[in-house]
N, C-alpha and C positions, 0 to 999 in steps of 0.2 A: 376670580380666584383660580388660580393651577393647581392642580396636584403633582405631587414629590414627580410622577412618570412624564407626567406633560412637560416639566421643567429641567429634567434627566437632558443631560446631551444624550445623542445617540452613540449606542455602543453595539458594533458589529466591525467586523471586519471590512466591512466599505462604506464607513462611517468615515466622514472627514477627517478626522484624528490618527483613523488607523490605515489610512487609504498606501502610505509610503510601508509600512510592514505589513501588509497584503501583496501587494508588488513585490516586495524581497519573499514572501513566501511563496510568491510563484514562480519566481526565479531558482530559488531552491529545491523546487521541484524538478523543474527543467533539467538542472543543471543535476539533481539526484539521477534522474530518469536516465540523461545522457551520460553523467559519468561514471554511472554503475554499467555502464553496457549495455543495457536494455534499449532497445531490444534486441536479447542475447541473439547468439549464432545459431539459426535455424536453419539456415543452409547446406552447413557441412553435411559430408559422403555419411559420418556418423549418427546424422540427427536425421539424416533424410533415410538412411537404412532401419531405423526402428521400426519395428512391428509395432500399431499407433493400437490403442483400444477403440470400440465402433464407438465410443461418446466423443471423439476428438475426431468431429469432419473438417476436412483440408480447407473447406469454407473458414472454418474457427479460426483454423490454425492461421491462415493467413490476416485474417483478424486483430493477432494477440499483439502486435505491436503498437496498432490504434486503442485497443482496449488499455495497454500499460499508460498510453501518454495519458487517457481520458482519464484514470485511477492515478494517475500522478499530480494533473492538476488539481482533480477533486483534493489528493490531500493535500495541494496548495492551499485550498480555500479550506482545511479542515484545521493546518496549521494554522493559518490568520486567526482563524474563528479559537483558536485557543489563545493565541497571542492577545486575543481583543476583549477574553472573555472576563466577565466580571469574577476573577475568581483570585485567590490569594497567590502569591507569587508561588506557595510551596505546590500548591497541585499545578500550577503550568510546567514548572520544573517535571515533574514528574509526566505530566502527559509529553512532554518533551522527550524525555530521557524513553519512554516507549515506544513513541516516536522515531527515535534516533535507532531504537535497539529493532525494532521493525524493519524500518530501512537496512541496517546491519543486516538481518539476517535473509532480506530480501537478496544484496549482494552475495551472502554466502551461497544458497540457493542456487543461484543462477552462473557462478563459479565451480560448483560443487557439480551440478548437472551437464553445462556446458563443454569445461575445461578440463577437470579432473575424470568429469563422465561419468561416475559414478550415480547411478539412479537412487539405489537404494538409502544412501548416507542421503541425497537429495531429499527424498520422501518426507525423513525424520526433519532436517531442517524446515520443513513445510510446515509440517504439522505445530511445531515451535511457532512459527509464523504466522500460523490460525489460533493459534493460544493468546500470542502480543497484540494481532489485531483485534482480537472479541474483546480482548482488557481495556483497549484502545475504546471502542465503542461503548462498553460498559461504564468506562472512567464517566466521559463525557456525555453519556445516557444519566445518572447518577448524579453529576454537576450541572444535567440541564442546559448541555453548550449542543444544542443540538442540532445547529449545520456541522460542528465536529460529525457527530454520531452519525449524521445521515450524508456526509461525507465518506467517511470511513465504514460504512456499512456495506457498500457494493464490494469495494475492496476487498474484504472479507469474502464473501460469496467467489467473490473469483479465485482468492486463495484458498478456500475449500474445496472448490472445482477441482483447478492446478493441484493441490493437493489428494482428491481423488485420483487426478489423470494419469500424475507421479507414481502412486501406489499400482496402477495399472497398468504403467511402461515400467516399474520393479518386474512386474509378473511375469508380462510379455517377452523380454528382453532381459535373460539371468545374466550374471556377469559372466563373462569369458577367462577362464584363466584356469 
C-alpha cells in the first residue's frame, strides 16, 4: 500500500513537469540581470572619483558583478520555486507582483545612482528594496516554499550591505551644487 506522498508526483521546480518554467525562469533572470544594466557603470571618472567607505574593498567592489549574476540566477530558481509551488494561484500572483516590484526598484536604484547620480534619492530606493525583499522572504518563509526563501535570502543581505554602503557614499560624497 502507498501513501497520499509516495503517490504525489513530484513538485519542485526541476520536477519533470516543471522543468520548461524553470528554464524560462532562468532565462528571465538573465535577460532581467542584462536588461536592466547590471552590472551598472562602475567605471566612469564619476564612480571611480567617490570617496568609497573602508567596508567597500576594491576586492568587493570588483566582485559586485559576479555577485549580481550569482543573485540573479538564484532568483531564477526562487522564481521557479514559486511557479512550482503547491500554493493557490492568488499567492503566486502576489509573490510575483513583489517580485516584479523588486526587480522594479532594483532598475530604479541603479539608474538613480548610476545615471542621475544622485546618492542620497539612491539610498532611500534601497531601503524600499530591503522592505520588498524581507516580504519577499517572509511571504515564502510563511507558505513553506522554501528554496524561494533561501533563494531570496542572500539577496537580501546583499541588499542591506548595498544599502549600508549607499548610506555611506551619501555621507562621504554630499551633493555638489
Amino acid at each position: 500500500m502507498t501513501t497520499a506522498i509516495e503517490s504525489a508526483p513530484p513538485n519542485g521546480p526541476f520536477a519533470r513537469g516543471h522543468r520548461a518554467r524553470t528554464a524560462l525562469a532562468f532565462v528571465v533572470a538573465v535577460v532581467a540581470l542584462y536588461g536592466g544594466g547590471l552590472p551598472n557603470d562602475t567605471r566612469s571618472d564619476w564612480f571611480r572619483a567617490l570617496i568609497r567607505p573602508d567596508v567597500l574593498p576594491r576586492a568587493l567592489e570588483r566582485a559586485i558583478p559576479f555577485i549580481w549574476l550569482a543573485l540573479f540566477l538564484l532568483g531564477g530558481v526562487g522564481l521557479a520555486a514559486v511557479w512550482a509551488a503547491n500554493r493557490s494561484a492568488r499567492w503566486k500572483w502576489i509573490a510575483c507582483g513583489l517580485l516584479a516590484v523588486q526587480l522594479a526598484l532594483n532598475y530604479t536604484y541603479s539608474y538613480t545612482f548610476t545615471v542621475l547620480r544622485d546618492i542620497p534619492a539612491a539610498f532611500w530606493i534601497a531601503v524600499a528594496l530591503c522592505g520588498v525583499t524581507a516580504a519577499v522572504v517572509a511571504l515564502a518563509t510563511a507558505a513553506r516554499v522554501w528554496l524561494t526563501a533561501a533563494c531570496f535570502a542572500p539577496y537580501f543581505v546583499w541588499v542591506a550591505f548595498a544599502t549600508y554602503v549607499t548610506h555611506l557614499l551619501a555621507l562621504l560624497n554630499p551633493p555638489v551644487g
